[in-house]
N, C-alpha and C positions, 0 to 999 in steps of 0.2 A: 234749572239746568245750568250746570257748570260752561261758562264761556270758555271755550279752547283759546290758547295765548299761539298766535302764529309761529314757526319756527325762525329763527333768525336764521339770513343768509351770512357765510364765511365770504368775507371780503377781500382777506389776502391771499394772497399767493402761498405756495408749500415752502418758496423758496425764503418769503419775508417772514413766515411763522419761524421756520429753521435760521432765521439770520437773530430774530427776537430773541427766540429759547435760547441761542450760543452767547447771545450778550448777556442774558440774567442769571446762567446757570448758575454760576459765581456764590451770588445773594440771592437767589431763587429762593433758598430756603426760610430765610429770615422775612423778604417780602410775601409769598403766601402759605409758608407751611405752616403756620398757626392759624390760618385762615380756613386751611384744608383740611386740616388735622381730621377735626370732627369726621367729616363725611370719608375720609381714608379710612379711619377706625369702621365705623359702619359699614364699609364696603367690607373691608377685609371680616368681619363677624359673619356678615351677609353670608361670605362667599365660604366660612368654615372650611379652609382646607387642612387638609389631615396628613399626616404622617404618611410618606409615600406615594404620594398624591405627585401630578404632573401639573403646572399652573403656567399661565403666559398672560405677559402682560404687558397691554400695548400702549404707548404713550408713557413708559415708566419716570421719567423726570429725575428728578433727583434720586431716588433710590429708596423711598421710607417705606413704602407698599412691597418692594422686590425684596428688602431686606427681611420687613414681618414674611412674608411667604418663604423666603429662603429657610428659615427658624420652624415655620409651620411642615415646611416636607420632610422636613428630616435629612439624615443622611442618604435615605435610600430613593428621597424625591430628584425632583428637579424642577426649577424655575426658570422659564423661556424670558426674555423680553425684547422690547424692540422700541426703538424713540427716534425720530428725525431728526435730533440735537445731537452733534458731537459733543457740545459743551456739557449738554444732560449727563452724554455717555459718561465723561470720564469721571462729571461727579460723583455718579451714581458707582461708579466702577471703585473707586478709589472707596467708598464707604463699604463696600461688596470685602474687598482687599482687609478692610480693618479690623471688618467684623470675623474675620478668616473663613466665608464663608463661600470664596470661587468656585469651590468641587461642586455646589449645589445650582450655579446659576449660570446660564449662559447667554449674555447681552448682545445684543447688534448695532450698530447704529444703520436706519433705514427706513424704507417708506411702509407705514404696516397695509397700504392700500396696493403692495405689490408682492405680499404674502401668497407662498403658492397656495394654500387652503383655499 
């Protein structure tokens, strides 16, 4: 029988994770987006979204995951997201802007644990 690994406990605050994220946004990418790549690619196959399709994504970071989804809806989709970092946002924002792909996504910066859903 498989031993269960306990869950770890989050030991910071929302406010020092959101003070973390706005210091690394910067080089976020370079420190773990090679790191994450893999398991970003995976998720996103995982989650196959299609042409028109509505998608939301919470914790979006830098933008690599919101951008493939944006690509994935098409014109007639939409991608929701939501990140505690302003520093995320406007990474993330600014890649959104380049890839000309604004019409398709609509970012917040915010707490996704205070989502009316």
């Amino acid at each position: 029988m498989k031993k269960e690994r306990p869950i770890s406990q989050v030991t910071r605050t929302k406010e020092e994770a959101k003070a973390s994220y706005d210091k690394m946004s910067g080089w976020y990418d370079v420190l773990a987006g090679i790191a994450e790549k893999k398991y970003k690619e995976m998720g996103l196959q995982m989650l196959n979204v299609k042409n028109g399709e509505k998608a939301l994504e919470i914790g979006y970071g830098t933008g690599h995951c919101i951008l493939a989804l944006a690509r994935s809806v098409g014109a007639s989709g939409k991608v929701y997201g939501i990140d505690l970092s302003e520093g995320m946002y406007r990474v993330a924002k600014s890649k959104i802007q380049k890839a000309r792909l604004l019409e398709r996504v609509d970012l917040i910066c915010g707490d996704a644990a205070e989502l009316m859903y």
